[in-house]
FIGULUM-634602 format. One record per residue (C-alpha): residue in three letters; x, y, z. Coordinates in steps of 0.1 Angstrom, whole numbers, padded with zeros to 4 digits, always signed. Layout:
<sites>
ALAXYZ;...
</sites>
This chain:
<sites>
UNK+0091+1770+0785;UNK+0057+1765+0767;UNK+0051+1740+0749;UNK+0027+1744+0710;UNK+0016+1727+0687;UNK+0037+1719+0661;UNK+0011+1730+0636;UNK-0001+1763+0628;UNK-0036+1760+0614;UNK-0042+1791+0585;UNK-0054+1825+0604;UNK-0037+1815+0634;UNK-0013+1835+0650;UNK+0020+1819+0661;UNK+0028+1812+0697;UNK+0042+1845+0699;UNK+0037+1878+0682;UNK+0046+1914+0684;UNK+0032+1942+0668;UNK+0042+1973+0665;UNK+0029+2012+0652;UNK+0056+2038+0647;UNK+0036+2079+0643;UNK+0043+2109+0645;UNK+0051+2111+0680;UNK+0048+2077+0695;UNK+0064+2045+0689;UNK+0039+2014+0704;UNK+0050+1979+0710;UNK+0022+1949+0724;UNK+0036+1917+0725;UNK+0013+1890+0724;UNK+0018+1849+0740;UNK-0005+1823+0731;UNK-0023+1796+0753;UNK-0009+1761+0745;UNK-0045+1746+0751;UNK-0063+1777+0728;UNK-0037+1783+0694;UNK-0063+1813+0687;UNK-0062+1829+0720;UNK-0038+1855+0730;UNK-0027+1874+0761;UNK-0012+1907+0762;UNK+0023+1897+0779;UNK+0040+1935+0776;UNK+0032+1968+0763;UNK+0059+1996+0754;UNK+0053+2024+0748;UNK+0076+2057+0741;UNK+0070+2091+0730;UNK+0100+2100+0707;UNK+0084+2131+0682;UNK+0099+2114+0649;UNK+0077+2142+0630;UNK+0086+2168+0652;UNK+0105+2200+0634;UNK+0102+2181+0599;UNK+0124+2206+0578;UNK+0107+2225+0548;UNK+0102+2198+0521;UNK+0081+2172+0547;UNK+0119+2153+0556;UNK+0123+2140+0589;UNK+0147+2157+0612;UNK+0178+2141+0622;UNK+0171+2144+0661;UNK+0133+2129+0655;UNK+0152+2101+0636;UNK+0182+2092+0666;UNK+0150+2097+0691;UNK+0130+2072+0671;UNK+0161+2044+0669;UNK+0163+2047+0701;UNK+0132+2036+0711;UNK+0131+2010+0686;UNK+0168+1999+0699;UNK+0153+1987+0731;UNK+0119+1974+0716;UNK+0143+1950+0696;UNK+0159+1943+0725;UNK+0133+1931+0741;UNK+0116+1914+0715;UNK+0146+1886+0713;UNK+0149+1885+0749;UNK+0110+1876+0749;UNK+0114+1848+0723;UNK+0096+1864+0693;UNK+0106+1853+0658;UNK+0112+1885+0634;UNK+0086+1866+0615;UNK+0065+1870+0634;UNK+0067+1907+0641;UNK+0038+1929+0623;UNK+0047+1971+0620;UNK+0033+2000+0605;UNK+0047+2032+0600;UNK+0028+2062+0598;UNK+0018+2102+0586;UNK+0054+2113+0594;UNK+0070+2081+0571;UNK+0046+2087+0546;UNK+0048+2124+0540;UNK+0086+2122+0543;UNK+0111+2118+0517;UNK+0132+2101+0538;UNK+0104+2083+0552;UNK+0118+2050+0535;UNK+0151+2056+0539;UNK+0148+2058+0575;UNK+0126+2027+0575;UNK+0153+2008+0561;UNK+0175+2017+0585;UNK+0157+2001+0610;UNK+0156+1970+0592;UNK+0190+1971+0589;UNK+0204+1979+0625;UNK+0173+1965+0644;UNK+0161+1939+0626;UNK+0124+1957+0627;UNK+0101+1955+0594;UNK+0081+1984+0588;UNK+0048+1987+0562;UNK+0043+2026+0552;UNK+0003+2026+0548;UNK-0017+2050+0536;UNK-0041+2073+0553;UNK-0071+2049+0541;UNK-0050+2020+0549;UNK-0045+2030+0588;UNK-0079+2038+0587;UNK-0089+2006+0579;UNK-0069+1986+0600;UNK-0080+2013+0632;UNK-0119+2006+0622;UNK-0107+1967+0623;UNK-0092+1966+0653;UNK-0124+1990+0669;UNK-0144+1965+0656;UNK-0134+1932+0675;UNK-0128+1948+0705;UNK-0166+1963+0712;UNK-0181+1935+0686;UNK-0211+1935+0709;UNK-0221+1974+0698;UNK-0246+1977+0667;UNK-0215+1996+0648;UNK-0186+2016+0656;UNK-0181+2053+0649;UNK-0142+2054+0658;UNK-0121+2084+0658;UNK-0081+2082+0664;UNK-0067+2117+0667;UNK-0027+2104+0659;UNK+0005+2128+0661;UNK+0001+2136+0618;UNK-0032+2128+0611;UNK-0062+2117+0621;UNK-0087+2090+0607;UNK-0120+2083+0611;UNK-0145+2054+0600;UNK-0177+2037+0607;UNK-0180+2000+0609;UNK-0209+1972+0607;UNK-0232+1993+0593;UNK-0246+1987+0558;UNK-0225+2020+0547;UNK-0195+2018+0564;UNK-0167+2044+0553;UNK-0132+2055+0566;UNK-0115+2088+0560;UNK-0084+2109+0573;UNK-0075+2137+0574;UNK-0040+2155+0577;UNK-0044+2174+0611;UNK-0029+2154+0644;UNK-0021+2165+0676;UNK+0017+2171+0662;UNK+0008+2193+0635;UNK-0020+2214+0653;UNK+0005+2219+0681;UNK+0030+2234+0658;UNK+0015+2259+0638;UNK+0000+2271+0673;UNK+0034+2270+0690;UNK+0041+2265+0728;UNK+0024+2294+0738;UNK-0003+2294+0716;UNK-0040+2306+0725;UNK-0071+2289+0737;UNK-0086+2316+0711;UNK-0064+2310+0683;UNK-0067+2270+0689;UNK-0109+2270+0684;UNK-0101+2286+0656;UNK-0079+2267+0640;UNK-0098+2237+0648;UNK-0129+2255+0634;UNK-0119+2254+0599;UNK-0104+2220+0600;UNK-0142+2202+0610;UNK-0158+2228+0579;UNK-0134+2213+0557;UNK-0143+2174+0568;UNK-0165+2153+0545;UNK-0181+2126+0562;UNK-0201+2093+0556;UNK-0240+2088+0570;UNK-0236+2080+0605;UNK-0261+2058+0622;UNK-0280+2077+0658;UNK-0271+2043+0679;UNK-0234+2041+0661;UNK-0210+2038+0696;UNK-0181+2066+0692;UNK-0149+2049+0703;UNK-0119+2072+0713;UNK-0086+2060+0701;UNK-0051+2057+0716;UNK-0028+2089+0725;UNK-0054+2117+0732;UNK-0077+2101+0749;UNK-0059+2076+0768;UNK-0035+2109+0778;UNK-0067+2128+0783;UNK-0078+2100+0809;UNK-0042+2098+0826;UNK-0038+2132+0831;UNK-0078+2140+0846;UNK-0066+2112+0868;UNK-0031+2120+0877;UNK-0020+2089+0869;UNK+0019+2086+0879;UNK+0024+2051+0858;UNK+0011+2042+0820;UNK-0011+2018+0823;UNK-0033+2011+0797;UNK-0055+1988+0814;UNK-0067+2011+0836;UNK-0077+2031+0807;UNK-0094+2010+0777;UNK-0131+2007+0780;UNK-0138+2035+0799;UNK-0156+2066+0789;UNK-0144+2104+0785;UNK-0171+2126+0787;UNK-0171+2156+0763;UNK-0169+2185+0792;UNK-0142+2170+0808;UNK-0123+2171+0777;UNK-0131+2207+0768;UNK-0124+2216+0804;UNK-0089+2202+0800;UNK-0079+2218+0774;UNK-0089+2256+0789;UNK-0069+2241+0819;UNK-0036+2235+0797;UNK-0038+2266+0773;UNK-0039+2285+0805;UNK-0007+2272+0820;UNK+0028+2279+0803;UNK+0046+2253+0789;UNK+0069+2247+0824;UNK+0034+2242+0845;UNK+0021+2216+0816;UNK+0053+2196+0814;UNK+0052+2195+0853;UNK+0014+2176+0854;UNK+0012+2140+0868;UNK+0001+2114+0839;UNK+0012+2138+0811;UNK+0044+2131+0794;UNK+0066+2162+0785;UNK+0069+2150+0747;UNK+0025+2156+0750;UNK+0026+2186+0770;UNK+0019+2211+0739;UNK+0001+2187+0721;UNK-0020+2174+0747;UNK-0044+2208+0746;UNK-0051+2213+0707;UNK-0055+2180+0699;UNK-0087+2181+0726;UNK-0100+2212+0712;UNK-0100+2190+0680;UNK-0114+2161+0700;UNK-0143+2187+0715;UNK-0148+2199+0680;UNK-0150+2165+0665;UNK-0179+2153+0691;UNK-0198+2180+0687;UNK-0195+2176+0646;UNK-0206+2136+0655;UNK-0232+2148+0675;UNK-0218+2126+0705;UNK-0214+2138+0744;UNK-0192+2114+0756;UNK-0169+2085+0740;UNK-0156+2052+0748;UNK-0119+2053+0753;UNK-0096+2026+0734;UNK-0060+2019+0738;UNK-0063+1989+0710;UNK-0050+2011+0676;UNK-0035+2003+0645;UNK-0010+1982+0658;UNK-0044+1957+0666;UNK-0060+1959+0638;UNK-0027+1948+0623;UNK-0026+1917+0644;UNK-0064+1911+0632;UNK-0050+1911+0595;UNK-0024+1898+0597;UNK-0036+1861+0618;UNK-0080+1868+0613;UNK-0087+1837+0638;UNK-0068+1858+0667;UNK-0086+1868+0698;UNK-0074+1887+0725;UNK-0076+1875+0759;UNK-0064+1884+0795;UNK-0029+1893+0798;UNK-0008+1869+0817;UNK+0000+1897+0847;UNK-0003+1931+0859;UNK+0006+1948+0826;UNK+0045+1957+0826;UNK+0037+1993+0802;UNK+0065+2018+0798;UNK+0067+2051+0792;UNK+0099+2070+0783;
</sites>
């Protein structure tokens, strides 16, 4: 057992955190142990990290479906589990819920629910809000880059901002990897896709962005994008933060995808089945994104939203090692 401090000075993170980020498709869990000598300092002790489409086949007025819903408790079941067998206080558990809670009716009811059965609190943010806390966690993890153009393509949305600049700005926009994958369908076109993602970029409105501003990738489609160039059997997000995806390799994977069917995609080593469809159009977007930026390449980050919440949530945090091999699941 470790022993702590008694005392918790303000800004300081308790010896052990979790914090979580529940989308449109994903449901993330890191889980955080401090260093008895260093109060501030954390280390990544476990990662978890399931694809359950919560958003998936919302019904005509925005309302989540009932099998996104049991898919989604499911997950969140064992991420309880494992968050009292790993000795973390429900205080000090930090979660944000998403596009698909925050367009749905029954975004909130749902939310309780989970408060309820598993003991899990849940803060629906707003677009701005999740952009915000992205850009923040972006920000302390490449501090050493001039400023940070970050883009975080998530299952219902996707936000973009610009940090430690002297105009720094955030937006998102409702398109994700979910929703793009749907109105194309499984079977959808590589032709049909550019197009789609065409009109989304002439509709964007963006802030002043600086020529040495470093574009940071964020979470599911580029770490997914990474995975799957590698064939990567086992999630393991170490293996993936920090390093860069280049914009041809991208827009080559994405021609590879829309011309296999559905069966081939789902059969690909490092790409989950729940990401098969999704994988391909959110690239496209990706592709169309960087070339929007001006950027050829991007730095790939697997710290988002659910950092940027530990960040605001205990400011005088820092994220260190992690304790052991990292023990990510995928399911």
């Amino acid at each position: 057992m470790l022993a702590f401090p008694g005392r918790v000075r303000p800004g300081e993170p308790p010896p052990r955190v979790a914090v979580l980020d529940l989308g449109t498709n994903t449901a993330l869990c890191t889980v955080l142990f401090g260093d008895p000598a260093q109060p501030r300092r954390l280390r990544i002790a476990e990662e978890l990290h399931f694809v359950t489409g919560l958003g998936r086949d919302r019904r005509a007025d925005a309302a989540l479906h009932p099998r996104g819903m049991a898919r989604a408790l499911r997950a969140l079941s064992h991420i309880s589990g494992r968050l009292v067998s790993m000795g973390v206080a429900t205080s000090s558990v930090r979660g944000v819920a998403t596009a698909a809670c925050r367009e749905a009716p029954n975004g909130e009811e749902f939310l309780a629910a989970v408060w309820q059965e598993h003991g899990l609190p849940f803060e629906v943010v707003t677009g701005e809000r999740e952009a915000e806390l992205m850009a923040l966690a972006q920000a302390r993890s490449f501090s050493a880059a001039p400023s940070v153009l970050a883009v975080d393509i998530g299952g219902g949305s996707t936000e973009i901002a610009l940090s430690g600049s002297a105009s720094d700005w955030r937006c998102s926009v409702p398109v994700g990897a979910t929703t793009l994958s749907e109105a194309l369908g499984s079977r959808g076109t590589l032709d049909a896709g550019l197009a789609r993602v065409a009109g989304h970029v002439a509709a964007l409105q963006l802030g002043p962005i600086p020529d040495d501003a470093a574009l940071i990738g964020v979470s599911g489609t580029v770490t997914t994008a990474l995975a799957t160039l590698d064939a990567q059997g086992l999630w393991d997000p170490e293996q993936l933060h920090g390093r860069t995806l280049d914009r041809q390799d991208a827009a080559s994977l994405a021609e590879r995808l829309f011309a296999m069917t559905p069966t081939e995609r789902r059969a690909l080593p490092g790409l989950h089945p729940g990401r098969a469809d999704a994988l391909g159009p959110s690239l496209l977007w990706l592709v169309a994104l960087m070339d929007a930026l001006g950027r050829r390449d991007l730095v790939v980050s697997d710290r988002g939203v659910r950092f940027g919440l530990l960040f605001d949530a205990w400011p005088r945090a820092v994220v260190s090692e992690r304790y052991s091999a990292p023990t990510a699941k995928c399911t």
